[in-house]
Predicted model as a PDB file, atoms N, CA, C, CB and O in Angstrom, pLDDT in the B-factor column:
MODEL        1                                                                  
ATOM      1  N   UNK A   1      18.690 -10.007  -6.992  1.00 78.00           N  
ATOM      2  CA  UNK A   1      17.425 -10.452  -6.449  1.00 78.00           C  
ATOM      3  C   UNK A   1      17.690 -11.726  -5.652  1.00 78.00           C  
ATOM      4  CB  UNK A   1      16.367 -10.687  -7.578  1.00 78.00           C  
ATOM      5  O   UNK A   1      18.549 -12.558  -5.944  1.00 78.00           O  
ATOM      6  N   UNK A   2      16.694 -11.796  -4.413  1.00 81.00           N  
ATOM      7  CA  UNK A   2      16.831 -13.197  -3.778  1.00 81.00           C  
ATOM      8  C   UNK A   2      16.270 -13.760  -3.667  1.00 81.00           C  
ATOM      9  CB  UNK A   2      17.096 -13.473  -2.975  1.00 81.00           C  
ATOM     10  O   UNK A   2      15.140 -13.320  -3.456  1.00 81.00           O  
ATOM     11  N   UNK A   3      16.449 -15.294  -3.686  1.00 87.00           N  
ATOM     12  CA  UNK A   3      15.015 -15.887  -4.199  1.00 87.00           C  
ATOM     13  C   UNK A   3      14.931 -16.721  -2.915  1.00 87.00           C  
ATOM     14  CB  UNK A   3      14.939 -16.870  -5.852  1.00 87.00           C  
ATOM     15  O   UNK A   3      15.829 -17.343  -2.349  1.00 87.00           O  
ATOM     16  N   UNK A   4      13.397 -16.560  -2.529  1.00 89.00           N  
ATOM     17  CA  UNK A   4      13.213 -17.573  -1.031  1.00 89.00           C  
ATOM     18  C   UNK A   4      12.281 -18.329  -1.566  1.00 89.00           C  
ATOM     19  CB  UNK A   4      12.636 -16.868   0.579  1.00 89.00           C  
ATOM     20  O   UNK A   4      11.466 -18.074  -2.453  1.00 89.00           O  
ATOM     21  N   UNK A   5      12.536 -19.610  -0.741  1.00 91.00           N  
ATOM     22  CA  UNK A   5      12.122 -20.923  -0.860  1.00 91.00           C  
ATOM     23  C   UNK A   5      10.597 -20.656   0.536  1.00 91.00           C  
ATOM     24  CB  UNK A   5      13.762 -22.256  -0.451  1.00 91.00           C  
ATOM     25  O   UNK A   5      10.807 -20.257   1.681  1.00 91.00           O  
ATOM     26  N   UNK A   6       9.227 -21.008  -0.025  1.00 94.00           N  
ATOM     27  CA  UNK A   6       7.979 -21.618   0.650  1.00 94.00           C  
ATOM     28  C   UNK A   6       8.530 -23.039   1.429  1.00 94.00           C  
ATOM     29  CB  UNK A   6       6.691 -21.979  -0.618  1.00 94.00           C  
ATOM     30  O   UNK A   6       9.169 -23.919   0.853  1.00 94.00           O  
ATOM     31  N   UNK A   7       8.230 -23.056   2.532  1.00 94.00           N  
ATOM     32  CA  UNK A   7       8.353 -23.777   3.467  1.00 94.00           C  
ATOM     33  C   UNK A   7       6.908 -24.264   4.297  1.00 94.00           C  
ATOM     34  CB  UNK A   7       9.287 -23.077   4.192  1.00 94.00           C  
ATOM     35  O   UNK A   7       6.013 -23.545   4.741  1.00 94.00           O  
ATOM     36  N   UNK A   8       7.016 -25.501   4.321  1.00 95.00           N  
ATOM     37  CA  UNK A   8       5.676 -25.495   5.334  1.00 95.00           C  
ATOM     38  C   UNK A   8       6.105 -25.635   6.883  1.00 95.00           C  
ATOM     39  CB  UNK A   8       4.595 -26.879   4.965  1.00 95.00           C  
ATOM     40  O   UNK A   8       6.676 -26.605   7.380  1.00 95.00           O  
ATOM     41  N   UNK A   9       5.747 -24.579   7.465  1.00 91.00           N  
ATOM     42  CA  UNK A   9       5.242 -24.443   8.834  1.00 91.00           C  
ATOM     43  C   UNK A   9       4.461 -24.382   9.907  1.00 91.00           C  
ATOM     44  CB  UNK A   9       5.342 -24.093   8.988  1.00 91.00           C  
ATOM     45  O   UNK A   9       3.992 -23.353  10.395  1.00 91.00           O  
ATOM     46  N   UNK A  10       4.247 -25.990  10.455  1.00 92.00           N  
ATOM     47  CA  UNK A  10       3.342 -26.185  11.350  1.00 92.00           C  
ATOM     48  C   UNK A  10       1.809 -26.017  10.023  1.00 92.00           C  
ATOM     49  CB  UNK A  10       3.593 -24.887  12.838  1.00 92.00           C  
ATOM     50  O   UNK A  10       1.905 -26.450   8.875  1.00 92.00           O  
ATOM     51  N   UNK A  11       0.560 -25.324  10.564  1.00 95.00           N  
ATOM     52  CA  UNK A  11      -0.200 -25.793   9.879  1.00 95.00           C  
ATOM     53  C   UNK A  11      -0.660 -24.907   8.593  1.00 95.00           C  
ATOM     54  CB  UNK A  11      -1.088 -26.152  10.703  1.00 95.00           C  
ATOM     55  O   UNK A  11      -1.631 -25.004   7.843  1.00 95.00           O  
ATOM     56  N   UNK A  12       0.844 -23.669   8.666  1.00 95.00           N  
ATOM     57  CA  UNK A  12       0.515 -22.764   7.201  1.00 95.00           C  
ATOM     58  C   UNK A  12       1.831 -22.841   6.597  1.00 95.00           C  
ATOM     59  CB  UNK A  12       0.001 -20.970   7.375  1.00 95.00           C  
ATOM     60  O   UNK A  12       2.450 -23.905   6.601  1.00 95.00           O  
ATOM     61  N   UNK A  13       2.404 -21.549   5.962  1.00 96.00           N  
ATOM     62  CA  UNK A  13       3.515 -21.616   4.837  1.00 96.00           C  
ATOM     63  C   UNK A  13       4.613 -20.571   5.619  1.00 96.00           C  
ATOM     64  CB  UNK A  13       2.899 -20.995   3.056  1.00 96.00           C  
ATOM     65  O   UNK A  13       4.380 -20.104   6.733  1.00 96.00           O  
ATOM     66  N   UNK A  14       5.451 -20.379   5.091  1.00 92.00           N  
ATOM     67  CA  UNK A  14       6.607 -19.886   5.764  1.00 92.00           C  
ATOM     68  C   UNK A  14       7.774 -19.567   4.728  1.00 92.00           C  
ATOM     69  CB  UNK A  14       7.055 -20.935   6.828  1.00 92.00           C  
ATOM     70  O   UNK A  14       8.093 -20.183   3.712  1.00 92.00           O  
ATOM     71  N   UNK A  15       8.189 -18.678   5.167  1.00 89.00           N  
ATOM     72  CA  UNK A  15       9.814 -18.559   4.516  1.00 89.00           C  
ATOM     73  C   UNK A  15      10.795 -18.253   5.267  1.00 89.00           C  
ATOM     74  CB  UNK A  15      10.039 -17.574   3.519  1.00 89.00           C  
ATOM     75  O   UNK A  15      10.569 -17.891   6.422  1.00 89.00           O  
ATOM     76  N   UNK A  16      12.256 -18.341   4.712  1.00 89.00           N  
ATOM     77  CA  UNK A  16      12.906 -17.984   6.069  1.00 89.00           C  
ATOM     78  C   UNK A  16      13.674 -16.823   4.908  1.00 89.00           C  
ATOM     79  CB  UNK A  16      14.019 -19.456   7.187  1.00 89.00           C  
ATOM     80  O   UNK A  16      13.759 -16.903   3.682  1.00 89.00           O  
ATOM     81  N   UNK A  17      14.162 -15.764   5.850  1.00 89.00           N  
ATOM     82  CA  UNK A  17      14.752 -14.311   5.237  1.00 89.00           C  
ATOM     83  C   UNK A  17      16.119 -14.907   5.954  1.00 89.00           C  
ATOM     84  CB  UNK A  17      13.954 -12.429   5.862  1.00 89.00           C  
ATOM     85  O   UNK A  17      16.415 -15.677   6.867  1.00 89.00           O  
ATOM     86  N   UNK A  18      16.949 -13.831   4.691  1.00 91.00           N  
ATOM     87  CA  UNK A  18      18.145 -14.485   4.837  1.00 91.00           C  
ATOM     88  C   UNK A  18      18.984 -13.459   5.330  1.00 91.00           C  
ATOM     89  CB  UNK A  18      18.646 -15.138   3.618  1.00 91.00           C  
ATOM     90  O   UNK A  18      18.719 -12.311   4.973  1.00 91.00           O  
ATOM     91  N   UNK A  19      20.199 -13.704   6.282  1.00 93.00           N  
ATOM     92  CA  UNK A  19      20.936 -12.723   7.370  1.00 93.00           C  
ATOM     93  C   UNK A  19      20.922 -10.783   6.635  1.00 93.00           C  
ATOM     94  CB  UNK A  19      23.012 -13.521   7.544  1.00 93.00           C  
ATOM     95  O   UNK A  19      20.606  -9.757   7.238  1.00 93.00           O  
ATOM     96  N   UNK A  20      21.291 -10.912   5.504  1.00 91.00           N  
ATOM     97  CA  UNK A  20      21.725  -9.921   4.795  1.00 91.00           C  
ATOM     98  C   UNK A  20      20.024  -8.939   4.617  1.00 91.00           C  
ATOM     99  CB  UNK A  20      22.588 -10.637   3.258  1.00 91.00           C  
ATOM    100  O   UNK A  20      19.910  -7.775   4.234  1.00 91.00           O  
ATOM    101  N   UNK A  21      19.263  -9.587   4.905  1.00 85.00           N  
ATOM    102  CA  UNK A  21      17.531  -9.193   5.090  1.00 85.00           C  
ATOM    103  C   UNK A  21      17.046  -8.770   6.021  1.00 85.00           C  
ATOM    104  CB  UNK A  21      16.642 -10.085   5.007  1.00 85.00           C  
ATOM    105  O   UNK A  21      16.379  -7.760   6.241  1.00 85.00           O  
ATOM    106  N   UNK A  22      17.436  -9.679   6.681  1.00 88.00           N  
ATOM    107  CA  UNK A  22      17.346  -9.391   8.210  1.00 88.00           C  
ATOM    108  C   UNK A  22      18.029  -8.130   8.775  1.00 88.00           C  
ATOM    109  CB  UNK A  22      17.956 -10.548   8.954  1.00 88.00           C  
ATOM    110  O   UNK A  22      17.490  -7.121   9.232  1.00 88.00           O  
ATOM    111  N   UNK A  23      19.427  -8.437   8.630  1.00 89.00           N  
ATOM    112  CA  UNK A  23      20.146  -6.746   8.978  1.00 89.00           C  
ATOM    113  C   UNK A  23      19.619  -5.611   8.572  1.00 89.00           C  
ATOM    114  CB  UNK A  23      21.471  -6.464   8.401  1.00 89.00           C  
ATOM    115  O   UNK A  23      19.465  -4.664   9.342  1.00 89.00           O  
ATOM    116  N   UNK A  24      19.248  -5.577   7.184  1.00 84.00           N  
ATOM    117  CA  UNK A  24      18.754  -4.395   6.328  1.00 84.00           C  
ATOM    118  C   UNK A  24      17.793  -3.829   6.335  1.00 84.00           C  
ATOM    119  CB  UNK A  24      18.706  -4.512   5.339  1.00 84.00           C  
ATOM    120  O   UNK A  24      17.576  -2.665   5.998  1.00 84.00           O  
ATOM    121  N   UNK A  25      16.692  -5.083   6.966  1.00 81.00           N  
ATOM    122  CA  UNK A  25      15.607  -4.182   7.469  1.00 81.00           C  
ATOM    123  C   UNK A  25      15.185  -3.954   9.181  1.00 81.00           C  
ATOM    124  CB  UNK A  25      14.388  -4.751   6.752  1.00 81.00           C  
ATOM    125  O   UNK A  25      14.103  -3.623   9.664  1.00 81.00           O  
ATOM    126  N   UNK A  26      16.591  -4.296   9.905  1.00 83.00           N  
ATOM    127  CA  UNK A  26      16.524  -4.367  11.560  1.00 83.00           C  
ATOM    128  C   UNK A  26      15.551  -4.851  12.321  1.00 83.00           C  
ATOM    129  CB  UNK A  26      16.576  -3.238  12.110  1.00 83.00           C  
ATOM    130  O   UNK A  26      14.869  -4.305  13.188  1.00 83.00           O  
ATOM    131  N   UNK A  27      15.562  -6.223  11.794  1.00 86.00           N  
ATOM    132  CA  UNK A  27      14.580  -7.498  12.332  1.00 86.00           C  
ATOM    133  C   UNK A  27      15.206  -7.573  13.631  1.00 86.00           C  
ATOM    134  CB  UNK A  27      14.626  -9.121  11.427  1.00 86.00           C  
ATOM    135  O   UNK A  27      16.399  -7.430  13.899  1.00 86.00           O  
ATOM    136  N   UNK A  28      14.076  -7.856  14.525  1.00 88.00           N  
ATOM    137  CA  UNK A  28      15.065  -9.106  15.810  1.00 88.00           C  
ATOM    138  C   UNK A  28      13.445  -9.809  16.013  1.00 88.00           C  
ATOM    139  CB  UNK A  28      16.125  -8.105  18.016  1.00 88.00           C  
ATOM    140  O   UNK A  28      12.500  -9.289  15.420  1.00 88.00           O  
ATOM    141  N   UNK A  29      13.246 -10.988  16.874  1.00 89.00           N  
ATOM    142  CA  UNK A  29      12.391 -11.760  17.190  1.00 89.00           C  
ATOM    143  C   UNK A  29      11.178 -11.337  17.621  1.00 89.00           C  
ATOM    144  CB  UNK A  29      12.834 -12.419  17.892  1.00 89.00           C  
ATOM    145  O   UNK A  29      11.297 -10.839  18.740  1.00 89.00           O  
ATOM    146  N   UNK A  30       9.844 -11.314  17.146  1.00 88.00           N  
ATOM    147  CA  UNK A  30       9.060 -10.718  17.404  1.00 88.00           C  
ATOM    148  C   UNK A  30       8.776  -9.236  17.143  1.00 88.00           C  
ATOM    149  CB  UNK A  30       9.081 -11.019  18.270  1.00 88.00           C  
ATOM    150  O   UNK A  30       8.107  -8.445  17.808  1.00 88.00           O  
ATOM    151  N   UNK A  31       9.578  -9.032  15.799  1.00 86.00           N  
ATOM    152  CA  UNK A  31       8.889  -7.532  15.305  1.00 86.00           C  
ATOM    153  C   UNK A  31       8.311  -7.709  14.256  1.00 86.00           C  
ATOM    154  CB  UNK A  31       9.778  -6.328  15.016  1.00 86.00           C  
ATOM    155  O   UNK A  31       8.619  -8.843  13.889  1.00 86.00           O  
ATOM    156  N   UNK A  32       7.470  -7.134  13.356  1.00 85.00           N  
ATOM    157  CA  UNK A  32       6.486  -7.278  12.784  1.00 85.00           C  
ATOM    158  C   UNK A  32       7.168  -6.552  11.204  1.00 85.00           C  
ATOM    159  CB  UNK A  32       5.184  -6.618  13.672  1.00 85.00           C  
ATOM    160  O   UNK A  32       7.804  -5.499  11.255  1.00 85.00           O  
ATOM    161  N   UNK A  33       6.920  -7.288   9.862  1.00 85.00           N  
ATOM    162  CA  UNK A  33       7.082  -6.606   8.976  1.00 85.00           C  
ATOM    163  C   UNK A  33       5.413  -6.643   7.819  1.00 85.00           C  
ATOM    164  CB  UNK A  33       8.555  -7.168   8.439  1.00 85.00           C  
ATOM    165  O   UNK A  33       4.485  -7.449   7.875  1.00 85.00           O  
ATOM    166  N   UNK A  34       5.554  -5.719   7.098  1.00 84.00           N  
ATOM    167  CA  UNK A  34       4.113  -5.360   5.860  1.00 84.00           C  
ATOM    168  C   UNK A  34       4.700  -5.842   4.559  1.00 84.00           C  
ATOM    169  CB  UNK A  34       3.597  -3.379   5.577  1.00 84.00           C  
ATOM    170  O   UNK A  34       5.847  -5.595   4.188  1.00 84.00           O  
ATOM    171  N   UNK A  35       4.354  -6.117   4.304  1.00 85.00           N  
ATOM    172  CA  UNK A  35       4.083  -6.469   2.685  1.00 85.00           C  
ATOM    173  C   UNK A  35       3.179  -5.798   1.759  1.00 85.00           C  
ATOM    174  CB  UNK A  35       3.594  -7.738   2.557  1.00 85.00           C  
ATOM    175  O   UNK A  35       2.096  -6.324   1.504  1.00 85.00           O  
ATOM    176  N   UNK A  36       3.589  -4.441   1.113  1.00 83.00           N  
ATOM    177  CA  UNK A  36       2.899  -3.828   0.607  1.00 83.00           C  
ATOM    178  C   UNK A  36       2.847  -4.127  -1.171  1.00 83.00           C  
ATOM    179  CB  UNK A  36       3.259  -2.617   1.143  1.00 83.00           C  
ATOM    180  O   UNK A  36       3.774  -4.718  -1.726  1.00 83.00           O  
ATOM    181  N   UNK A  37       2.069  -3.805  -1.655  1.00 88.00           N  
ATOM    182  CA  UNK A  37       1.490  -4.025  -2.986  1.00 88.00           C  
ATOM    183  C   UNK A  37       1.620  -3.007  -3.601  1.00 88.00           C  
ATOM    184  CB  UNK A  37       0.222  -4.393  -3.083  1.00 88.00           C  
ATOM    185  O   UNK A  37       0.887  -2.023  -3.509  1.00 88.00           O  
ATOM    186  N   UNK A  38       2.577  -3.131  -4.303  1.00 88.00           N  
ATOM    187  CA  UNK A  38       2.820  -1.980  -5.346  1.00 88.00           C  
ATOM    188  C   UNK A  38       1.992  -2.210  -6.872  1.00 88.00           C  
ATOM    189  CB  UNK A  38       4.570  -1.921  -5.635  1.00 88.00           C  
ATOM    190  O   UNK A  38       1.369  -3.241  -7.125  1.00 88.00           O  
ATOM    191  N   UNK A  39       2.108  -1.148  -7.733  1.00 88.00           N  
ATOM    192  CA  UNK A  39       1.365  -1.295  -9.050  1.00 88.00           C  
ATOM    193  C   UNK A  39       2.558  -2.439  -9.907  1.00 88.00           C  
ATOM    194  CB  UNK A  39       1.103   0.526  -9.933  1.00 88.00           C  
ATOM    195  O   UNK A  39       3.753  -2.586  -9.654  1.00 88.00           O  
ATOM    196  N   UNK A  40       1.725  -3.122 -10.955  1.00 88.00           N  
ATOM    197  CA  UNK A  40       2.379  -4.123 -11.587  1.00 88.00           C  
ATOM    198  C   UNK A  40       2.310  -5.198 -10.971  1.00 88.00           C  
ATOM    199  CB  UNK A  40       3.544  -3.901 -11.829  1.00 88.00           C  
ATOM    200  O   UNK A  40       2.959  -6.142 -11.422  1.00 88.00           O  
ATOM    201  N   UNK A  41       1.594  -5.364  -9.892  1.00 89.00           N  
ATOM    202  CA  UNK A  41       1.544  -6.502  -9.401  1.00 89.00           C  
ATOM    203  C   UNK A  41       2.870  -7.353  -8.188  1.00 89.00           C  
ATOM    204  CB  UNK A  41       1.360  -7.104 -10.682  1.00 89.00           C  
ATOM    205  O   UNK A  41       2.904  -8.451  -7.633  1.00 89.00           O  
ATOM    206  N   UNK A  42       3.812  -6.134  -8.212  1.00 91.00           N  
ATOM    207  CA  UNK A  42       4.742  -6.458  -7.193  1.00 91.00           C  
ATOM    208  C   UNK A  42       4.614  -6.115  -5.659  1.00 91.00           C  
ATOM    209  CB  UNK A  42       5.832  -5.919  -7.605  1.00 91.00           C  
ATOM    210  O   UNK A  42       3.496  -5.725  -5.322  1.00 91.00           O  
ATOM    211  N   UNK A  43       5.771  -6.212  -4.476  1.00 87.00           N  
ATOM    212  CA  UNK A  43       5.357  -6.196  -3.589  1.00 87.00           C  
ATOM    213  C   UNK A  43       6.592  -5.634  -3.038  1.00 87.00           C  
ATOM    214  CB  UNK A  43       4.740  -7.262  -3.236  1.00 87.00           C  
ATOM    215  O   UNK A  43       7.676  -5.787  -3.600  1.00 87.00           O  
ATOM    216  N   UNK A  44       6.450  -5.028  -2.015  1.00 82.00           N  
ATOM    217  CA  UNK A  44       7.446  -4.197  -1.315  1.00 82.00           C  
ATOM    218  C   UNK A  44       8.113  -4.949   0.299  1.00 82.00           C  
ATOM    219  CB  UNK A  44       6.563  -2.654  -1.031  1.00 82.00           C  
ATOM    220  O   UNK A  44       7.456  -5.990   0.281  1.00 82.00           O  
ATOM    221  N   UNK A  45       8.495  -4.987   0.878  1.00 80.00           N  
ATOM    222  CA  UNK A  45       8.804  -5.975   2.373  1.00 80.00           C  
ATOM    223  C   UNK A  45       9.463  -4.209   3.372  1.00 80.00           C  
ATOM    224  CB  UNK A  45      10.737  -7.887   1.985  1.00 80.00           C  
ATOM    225  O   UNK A  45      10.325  -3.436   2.952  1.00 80.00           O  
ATOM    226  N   UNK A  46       8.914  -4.128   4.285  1.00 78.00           N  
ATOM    227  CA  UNK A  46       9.661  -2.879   4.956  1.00 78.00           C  
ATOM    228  C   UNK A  46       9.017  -3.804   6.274  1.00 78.00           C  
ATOM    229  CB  UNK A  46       9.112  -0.845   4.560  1.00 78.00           C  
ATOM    230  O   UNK A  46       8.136  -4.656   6.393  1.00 78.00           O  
ATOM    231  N   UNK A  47      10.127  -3.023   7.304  1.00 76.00           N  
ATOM    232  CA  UNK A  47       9.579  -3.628   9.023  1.00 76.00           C  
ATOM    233  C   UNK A  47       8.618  -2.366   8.845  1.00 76.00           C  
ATOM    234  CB  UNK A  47      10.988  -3.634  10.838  1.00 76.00           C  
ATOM    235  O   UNK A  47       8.420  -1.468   8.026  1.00 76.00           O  
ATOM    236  N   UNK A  48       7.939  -2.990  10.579  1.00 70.00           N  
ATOM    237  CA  UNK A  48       6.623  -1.967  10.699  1.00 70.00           C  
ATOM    238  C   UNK A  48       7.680  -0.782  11.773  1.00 70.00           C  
ATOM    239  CB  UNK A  48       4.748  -2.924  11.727  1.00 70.00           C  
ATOM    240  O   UNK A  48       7.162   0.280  12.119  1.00 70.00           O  
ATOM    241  N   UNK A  49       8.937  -1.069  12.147  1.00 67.00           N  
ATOM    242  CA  UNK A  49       9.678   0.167  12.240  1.00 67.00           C  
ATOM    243  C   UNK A  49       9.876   1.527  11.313  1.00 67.00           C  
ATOM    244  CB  UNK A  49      10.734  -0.277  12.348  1.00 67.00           C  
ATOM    245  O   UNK A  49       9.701   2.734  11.481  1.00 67.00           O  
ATOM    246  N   UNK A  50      10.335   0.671  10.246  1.00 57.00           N  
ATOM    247  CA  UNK A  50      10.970   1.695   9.191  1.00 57.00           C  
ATOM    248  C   UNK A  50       9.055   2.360   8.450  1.00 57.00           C  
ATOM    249  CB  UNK A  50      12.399   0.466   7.605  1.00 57.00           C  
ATOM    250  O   UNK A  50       8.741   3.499   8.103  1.00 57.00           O  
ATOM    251  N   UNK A  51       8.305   1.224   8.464  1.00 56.00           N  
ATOM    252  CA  UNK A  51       6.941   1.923   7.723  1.00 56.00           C  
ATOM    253  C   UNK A  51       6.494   2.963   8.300  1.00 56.00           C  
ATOM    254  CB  UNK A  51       5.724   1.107   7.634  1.00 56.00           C  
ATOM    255  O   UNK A  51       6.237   3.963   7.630  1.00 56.00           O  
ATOM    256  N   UNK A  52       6.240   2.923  10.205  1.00 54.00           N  
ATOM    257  CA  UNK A  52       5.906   4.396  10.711  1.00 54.00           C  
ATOM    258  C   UNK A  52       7.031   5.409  10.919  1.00 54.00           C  
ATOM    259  CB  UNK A  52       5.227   4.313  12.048  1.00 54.00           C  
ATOM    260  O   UNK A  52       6.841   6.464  11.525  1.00 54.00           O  
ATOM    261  N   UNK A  53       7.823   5.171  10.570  1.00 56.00           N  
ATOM    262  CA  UNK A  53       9.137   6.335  10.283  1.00 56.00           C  
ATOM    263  C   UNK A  53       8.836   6.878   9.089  1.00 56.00           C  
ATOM    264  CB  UNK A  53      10.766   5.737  10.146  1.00 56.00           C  
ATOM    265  O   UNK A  53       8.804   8.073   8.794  1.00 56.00           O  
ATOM    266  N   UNK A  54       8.584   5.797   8.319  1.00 58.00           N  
ATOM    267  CA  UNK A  54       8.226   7.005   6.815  1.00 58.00           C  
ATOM    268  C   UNK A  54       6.973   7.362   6.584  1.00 58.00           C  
ATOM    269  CB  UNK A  54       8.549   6.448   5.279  1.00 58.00           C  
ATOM    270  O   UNK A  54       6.735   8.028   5.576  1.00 58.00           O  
ATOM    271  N   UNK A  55       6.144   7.067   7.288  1.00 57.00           N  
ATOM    272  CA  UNK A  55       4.405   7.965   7.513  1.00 57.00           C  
ATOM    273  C   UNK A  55       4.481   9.265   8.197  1.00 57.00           C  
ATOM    274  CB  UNK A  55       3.188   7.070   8.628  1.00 57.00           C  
ATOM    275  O   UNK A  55       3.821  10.299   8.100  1.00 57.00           O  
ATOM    276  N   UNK A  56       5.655   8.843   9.041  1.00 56.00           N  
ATOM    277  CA  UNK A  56       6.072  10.154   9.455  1.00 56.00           C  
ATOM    278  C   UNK A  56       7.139  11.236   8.883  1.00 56.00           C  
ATOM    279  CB  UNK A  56       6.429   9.919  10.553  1.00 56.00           C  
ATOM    280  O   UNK A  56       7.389  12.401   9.192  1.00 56.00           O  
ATOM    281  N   UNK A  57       7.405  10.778   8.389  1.00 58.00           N  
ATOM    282  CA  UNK A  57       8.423  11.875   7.047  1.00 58.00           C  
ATOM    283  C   UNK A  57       7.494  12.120   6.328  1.00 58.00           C  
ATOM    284  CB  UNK A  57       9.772  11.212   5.934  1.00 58.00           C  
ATOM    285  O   UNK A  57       7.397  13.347   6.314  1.00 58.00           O  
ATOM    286  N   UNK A  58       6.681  11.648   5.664  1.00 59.00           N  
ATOM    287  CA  UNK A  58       5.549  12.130   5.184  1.00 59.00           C  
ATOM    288  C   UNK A  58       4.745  13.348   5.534  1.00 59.00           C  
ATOM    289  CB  UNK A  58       4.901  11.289   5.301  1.00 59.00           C  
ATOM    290  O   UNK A  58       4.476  14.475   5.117  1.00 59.00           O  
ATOM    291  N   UNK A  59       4.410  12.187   6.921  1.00 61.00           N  
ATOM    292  CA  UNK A  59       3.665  13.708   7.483  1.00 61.00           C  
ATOM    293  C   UNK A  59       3.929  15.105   8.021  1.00 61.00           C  
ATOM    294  CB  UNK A  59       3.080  13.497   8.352  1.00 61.00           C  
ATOM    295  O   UNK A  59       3.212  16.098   7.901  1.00 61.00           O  
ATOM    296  N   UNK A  60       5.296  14.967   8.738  1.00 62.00           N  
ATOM    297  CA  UNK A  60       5.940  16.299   8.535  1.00 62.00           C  
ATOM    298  C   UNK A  60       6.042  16.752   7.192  1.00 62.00           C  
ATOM    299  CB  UNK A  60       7.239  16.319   9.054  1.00 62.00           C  
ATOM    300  O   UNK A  60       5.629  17.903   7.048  1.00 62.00           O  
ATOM    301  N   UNK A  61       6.379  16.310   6.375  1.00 64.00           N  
ATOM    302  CA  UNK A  61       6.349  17.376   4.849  1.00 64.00           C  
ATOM    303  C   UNK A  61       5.075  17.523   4.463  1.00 64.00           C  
ATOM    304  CB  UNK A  61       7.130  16.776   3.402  1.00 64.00           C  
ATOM    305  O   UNK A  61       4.776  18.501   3.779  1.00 64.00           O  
ATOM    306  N   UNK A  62       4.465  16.926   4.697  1.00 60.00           N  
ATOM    307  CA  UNK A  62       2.982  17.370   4.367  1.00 60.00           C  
ATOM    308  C   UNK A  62       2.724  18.618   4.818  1.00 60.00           C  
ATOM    309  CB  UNK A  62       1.922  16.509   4.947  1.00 60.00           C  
ATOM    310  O   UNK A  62       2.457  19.561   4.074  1.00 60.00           O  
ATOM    311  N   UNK A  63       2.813  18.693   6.411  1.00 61.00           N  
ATOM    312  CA  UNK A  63       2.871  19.691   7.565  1.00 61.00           C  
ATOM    313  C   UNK A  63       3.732  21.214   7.025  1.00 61.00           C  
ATOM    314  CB  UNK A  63       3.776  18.836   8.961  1.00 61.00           C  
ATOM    315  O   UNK A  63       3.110  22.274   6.960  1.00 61.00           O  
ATOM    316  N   UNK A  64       4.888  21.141   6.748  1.00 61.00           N  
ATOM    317  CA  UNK A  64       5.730  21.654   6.455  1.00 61.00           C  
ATOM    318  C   UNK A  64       5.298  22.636   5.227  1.00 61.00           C  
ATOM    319  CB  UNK A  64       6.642  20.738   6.341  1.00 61.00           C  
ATOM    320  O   UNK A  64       5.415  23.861   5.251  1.00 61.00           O  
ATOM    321  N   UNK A  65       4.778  21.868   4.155  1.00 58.00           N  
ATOM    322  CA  UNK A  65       3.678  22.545   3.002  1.00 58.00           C  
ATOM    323  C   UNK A  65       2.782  23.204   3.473  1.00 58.00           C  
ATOM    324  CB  UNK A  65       2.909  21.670   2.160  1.00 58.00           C  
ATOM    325  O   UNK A  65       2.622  24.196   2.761  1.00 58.00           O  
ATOM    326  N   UNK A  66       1.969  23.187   4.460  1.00 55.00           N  
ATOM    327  CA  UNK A  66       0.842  23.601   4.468  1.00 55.00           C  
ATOM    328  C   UNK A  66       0.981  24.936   5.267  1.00 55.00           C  
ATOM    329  CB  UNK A  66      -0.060  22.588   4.952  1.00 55.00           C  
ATOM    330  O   UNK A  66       0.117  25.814   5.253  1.00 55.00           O  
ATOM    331  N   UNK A  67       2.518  25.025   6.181  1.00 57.00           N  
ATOM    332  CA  UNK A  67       2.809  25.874   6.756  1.00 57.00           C  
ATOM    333  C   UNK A  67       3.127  27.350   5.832  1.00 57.00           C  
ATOM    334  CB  UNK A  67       3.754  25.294   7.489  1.00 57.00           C  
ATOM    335  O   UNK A  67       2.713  28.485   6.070  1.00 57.00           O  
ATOM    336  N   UNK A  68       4.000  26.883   4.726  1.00 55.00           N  
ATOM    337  CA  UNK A  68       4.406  28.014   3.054  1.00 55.00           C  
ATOM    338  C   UNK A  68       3.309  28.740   2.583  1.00 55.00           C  
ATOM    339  CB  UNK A  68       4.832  27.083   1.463  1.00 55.00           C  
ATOM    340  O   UNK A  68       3.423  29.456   1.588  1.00 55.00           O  
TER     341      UNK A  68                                                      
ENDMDL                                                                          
END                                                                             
């Protein structure tokens, strides 16, 4: 697990992700990541690349079912 440090930035909060984060989820400047809320009270981090890639694996198998 990695633990990031709250930072204040300018007039809200901030963190900085660390290289090995960055690679893994194929950040570059100005792309956008979600923070989703899982049960238990935890939280998930995916870019908004990889999130509509897997709405769309989804939805083809969804598709794919309905075709059987």
């Amino acid at each position: 697990m990695t633990e990031l440090k709250i930072k204040n930035i300018g007039k809200g909060l901030g963190l900085e992700l660390p290289q090995d984060v960055v690679e893994g989820l194929h950040l570059g400047v100005g792309d956008s990541i979600c923070i989703e809320k899982l049960s238990q009270g935890s939280y998930r981090l995916v870019s908004k690349r990889d999130e509509s890639a897997e709405q769309m694996a989804l939805i083809e198998g969804y598709m794919h079912e309905e075709d059987a």
